[in-house]
C-alpha positions in Angstrom: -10.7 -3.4 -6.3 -14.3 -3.7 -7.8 -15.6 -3.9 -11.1 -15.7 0.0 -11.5 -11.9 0.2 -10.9 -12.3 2.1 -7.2 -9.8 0.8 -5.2 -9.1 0.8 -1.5 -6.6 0.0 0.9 -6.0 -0.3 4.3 -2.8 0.1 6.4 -1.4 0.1 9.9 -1.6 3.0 11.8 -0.7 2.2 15.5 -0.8 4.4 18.2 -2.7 7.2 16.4 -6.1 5.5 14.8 -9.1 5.9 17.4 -12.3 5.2 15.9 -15.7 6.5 16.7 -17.4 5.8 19.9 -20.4 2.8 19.6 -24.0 4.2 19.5 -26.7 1.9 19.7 -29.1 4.1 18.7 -26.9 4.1 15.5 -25.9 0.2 15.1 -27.5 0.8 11.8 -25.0 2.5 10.0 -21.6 1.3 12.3 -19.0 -1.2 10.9 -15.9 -2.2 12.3 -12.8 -1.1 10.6 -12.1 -4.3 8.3 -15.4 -3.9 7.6 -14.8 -0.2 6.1 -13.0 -1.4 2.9 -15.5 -4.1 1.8 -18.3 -1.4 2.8 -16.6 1.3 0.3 -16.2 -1.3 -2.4 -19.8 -2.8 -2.4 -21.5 1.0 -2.6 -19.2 3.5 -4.5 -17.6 4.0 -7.8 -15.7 6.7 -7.2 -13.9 8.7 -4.2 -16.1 11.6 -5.2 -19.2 9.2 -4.2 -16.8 8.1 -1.0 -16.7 11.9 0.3 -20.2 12.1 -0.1 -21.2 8.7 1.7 -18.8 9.1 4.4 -21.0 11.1 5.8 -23.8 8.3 6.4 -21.6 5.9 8.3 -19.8 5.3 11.7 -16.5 3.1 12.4 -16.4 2.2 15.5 -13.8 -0.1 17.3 -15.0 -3.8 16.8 -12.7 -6.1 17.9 -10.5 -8.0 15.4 -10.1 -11.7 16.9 -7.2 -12.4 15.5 -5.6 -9.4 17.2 -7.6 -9.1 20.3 -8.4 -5.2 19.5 -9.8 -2.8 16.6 -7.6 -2.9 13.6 -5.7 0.5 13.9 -6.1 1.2 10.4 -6.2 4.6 7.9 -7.0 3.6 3.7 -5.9 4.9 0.6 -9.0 5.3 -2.0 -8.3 5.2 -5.5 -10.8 5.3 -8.2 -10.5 5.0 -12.3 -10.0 8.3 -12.8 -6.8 8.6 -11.0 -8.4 10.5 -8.1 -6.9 9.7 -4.6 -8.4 10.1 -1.0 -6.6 9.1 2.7 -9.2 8.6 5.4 -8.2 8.9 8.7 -10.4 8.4 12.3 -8.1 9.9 15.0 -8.4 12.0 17.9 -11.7 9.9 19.4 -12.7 9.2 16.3 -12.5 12.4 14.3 -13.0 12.0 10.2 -9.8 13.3 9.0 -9.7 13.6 4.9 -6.5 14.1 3.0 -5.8 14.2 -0.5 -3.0 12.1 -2.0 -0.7 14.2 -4.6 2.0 11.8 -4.5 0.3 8.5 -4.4 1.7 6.4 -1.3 0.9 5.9 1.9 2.6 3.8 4.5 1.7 3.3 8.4 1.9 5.8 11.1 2.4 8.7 12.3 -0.7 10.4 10.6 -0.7 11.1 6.4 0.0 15.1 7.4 2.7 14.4 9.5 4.1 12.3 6.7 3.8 14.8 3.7 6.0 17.7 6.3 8.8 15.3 6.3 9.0 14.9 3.0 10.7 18.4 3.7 13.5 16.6 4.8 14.6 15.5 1.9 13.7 17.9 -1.1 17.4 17.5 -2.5 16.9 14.0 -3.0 17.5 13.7 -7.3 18.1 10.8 -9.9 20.8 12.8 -10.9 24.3 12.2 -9.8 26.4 14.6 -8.1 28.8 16.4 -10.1 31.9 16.1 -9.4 33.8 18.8 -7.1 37.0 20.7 -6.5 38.7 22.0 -2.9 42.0 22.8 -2.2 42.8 21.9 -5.9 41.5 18.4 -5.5 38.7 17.1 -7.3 36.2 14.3 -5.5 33.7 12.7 -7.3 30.9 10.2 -6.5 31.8 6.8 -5.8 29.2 5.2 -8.6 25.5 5.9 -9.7 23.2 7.0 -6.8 24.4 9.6 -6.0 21.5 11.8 -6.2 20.1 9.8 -3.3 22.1 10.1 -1.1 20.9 10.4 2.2 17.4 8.5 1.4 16.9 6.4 4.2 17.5 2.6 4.3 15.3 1.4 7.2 11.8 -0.1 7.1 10.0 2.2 9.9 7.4 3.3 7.9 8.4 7.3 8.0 11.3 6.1 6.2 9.3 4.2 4.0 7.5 7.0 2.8 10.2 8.7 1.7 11.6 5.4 -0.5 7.9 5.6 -2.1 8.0 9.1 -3.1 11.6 9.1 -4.0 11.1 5.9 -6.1 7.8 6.8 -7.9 9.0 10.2 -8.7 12.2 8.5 -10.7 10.5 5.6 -12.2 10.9 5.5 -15.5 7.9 6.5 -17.9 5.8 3.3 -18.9 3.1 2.5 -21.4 0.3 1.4 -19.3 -1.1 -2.1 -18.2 1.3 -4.6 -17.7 4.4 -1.9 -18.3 3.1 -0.4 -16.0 2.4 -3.0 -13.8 5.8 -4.7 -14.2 7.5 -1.0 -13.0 5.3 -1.0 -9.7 6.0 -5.0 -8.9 9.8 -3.5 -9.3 9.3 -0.6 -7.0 7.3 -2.4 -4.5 9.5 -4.7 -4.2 12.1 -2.5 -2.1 9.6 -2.9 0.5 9.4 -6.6 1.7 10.1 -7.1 5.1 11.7 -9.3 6.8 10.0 -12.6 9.0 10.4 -10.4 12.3 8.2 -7.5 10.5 5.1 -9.4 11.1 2.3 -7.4 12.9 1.6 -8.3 16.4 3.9 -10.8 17.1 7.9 -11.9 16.0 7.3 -15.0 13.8 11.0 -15.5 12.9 11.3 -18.7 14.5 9.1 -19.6 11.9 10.4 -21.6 9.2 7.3 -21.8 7.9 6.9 -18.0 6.6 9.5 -17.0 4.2 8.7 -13.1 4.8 6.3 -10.9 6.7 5.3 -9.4 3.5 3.1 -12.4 2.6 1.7 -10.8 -0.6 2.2 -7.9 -2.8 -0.5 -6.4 -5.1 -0.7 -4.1 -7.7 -4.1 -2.7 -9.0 -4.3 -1.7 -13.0 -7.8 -0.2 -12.3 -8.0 1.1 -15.6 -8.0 -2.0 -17.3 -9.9 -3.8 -14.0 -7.6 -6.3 -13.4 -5.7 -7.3 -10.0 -2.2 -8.5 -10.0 -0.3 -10.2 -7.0 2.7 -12.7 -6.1 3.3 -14.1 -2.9 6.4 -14.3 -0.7 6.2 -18.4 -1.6 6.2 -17.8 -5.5 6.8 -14.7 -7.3 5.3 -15.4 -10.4 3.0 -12.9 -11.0 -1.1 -13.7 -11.4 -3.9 -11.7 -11.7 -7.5 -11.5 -11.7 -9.4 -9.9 -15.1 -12.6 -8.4 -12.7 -13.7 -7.4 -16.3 -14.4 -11.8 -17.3 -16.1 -12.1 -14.4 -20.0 -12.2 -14.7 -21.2 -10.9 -11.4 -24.6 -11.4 -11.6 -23.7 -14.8 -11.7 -20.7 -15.4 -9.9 -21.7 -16.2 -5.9 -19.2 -14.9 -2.6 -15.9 -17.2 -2.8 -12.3 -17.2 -1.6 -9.5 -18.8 -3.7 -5.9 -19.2 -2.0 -3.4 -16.8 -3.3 -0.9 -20.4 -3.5 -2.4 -23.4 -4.9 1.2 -24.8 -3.6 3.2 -22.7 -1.5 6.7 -23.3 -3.7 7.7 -21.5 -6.8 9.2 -24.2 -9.9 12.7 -23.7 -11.0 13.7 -23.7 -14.8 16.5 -25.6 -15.4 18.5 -24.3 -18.1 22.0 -25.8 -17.8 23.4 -26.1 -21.4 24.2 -30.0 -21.4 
């Protein structure tokens, strides 16, 4: 997020992202595709601005070190406003533009294929079944949930979409900033993934890494400030971009865990 509230995301999208072909006549204006986020941040305040500068750049594939190939990625663009904008390089590098009416994205297939198969599941409701007689018995649900039945469990990231849409159309109506925030730490928080979820490689044997999903973020770009917990301590923090002088204020990193535990209140009645 940057200090006009636009903010941008990128996310896995294997087998289907293919960037645009290197030009050196146009090294200029071509970035890698890690390089696409920062590039967005540092020039636009909107993602009316990010349609219209699109235009002027190329992503190409530079290869990510750590992965040995160009990131596969497609981003989510969020500004202020509540505006939302999927960008997409597929099919040799083809700009593909989507707009986001339901607000999630997860990894492949492509965001289109994605929003048909939310046909699927178009019965899905926070209601619960009523109950229903045959043969002059009556059945009813077994408990609350009923209205979902059928949303899948899994974490492929089709079904993942559907646990995004499904749970962000039933959440509960909040107040803004940290209500708000506090309800999308509690839906996000369906999606952690397991230690053998990690990208590129199965880090189970790992004792080291609690969970794949290393760190969860929620944006209040209204208000300008960043929240996260990590998969070592779930206390939430944030960052107020809004106290931050950046005139002033040079390029840094800080670790998301100054100490990679989380304390323990103790509060046996003695």
């Amino acid at each position: 997020m940057n200090e006009e509230g636009l903010v941008v995301g990128a996310f896995y999208l294997p087998g289907f992202a293919e960037f645009q072909p290197y030009d050196e006549s146009a090294a200029d204006k071509s970035l890698g595709p890690t390089e696409f986020m920062l590039y967005l941040l540092s020039q636009f305040k909107t993602v009316g601005e990010v349609r219209k500068g699109l235009d002027e750049i190329r992503v190409v594939p530079v290869v990510l070190e750590a992965l040995g190939f160009a990131a596969p990625l497609h981003y989510r663009v969020v500004d202020s406003a509540g505006n939302q904008l999927i960008i997409e390089y597929i099919k040799g590098g083809e700009l593909t533009l989507f707009e986001a009416p339901l607000g999630v994205i997860t990894n492949s297939p492509t965001y289109d294929w994605h929003m048909n198969n939310v046909r699927n599941y178009i019965g899905l409701s926070s209601q619960g079944l009523p109950e229903k007689a045959i043969e002059g018995v009556t059945f009813g649900p077994f408990g609350a949930g009923s209205g979902m039945f059928g949303l899948p469990g899994d974490s492929t990231p089709p079904s993942r979409f559907i646990q995004a849409v499904a749970l962000t159309q039933t959440a509960r109506q909040t107040t803004g900033g940290i209500d708000t925030v506090n309800e999308t730490f509690r839906i996000l928080d369906h999606f952690n993934l397991g230690t053998s979820g990690a990208v590129g490689a199965d880090i189970s044997a790992n004792s080291k890494v609690p969970s794949a999903t290393q760190w969860t973020v929620a944006a209040d770009n209204k208000n300008r400030v960043l929240y996260y917990h990590t998969a070592w301590n779930r206390r939430v923090r944030s960052v107020d971009l809004k106290s931050i002088d950046f005139d002033k204020v040079n390029l840094q990193t800080i670790p998301l865990d100054k100490d990679r535990g989380q304390d323990i209140e103790e509060v046996s009645v003695k």
